[in-house]
N, C-alpha and C positions, 0 to 999 in steps of 0.2 A: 244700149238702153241707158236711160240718167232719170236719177230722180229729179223730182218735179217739186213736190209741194204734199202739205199736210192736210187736209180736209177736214175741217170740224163741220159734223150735223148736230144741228142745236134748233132748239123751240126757240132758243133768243138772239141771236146774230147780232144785235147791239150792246149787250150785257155780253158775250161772249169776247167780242172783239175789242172794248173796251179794256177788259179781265188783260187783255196779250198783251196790249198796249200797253199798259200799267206795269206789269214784267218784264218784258222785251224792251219796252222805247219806241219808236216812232210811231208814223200817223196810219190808221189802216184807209181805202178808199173802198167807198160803195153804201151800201144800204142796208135797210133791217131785211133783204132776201138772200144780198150776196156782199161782203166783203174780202177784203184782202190785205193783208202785211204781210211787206217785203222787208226782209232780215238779212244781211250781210251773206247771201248764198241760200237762202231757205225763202219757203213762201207761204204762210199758212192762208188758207180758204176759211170762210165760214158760208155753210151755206143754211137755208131752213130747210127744215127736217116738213117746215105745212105746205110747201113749194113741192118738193121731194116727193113728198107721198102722195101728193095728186098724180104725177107721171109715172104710168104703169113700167117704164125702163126703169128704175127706183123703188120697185116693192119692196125689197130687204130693209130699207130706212125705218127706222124704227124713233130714232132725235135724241136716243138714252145712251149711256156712256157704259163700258162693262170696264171689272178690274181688273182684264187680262193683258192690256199695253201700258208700259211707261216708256215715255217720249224723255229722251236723257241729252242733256247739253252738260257741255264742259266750261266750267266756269274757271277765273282766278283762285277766288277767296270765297268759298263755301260759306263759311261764318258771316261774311257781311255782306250775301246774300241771302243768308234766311237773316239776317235782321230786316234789311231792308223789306224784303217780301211780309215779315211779321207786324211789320209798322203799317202795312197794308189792309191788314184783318182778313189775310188768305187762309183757308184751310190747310195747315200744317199736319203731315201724317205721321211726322216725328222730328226733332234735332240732327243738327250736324253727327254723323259715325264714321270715326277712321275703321273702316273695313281691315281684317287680315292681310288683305292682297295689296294696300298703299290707299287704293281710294278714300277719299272722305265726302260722302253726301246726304245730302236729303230730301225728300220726297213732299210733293204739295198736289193737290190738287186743284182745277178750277171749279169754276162754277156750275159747271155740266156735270162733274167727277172726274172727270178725265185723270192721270195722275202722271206727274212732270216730276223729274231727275233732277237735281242741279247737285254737279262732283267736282271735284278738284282730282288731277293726279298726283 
């Protein structure tokens, strides 16, 4: 088995995708139904959640984001990525924290809520 890719269901798929792109870097391809960025081994999806819920294979899709997953990348420089992200006017859930354990990160969300990791070791 190997993983594949992340799937975002979203009401907005071009607000969404934009949101990645602005964090991540490069260009995503597709539309306000279906796009896609490719990330140095990662692929994130966006799909719509109004597509979704007309196909009866798809009834669980609901397009709303819960706060029980953070999606976590390992970065350089923790610090001057939340500057950067800040300079952005992203939803920040707190500052940079050297954890007990060595870690040092912080936590953001996008525009759905979804909420994304970014640590240094």
């Amino acid at each position: 088995m190997k993983f594949t890719d992340v799937c975002f269901i979203t009401d907005d798929v071009l607000k969404l995708k934009t949101f990645y792109e602005k964090v991540f870097g490069g260009k995503s391809e597709g539309d306000e139904i279906h796009s896609g960025l490719a990330l140095d081994g990662l692929f994130f999806s966006f799909d719509s959640a109004t597509l979704l819920k007309e196909n009866p294979s798809f009834n669980y899709i609901s397009g709303k984001s819960s706060d029980n997953i953070v999606i976590g990348f390992n970065c350089d420089d923790v610090d001057a990525e939340y500057e950067r992200l800040s300079s952005l006017n992203i939803e920040m859930l707190n500052r940079p924290t050297t954890h007990p354990w060595g870690a040092r990160s912080f936590q953001f969300k996008d525009p759905d809520g979804n909420i994304l990791n970014f640590r240094s070791l």
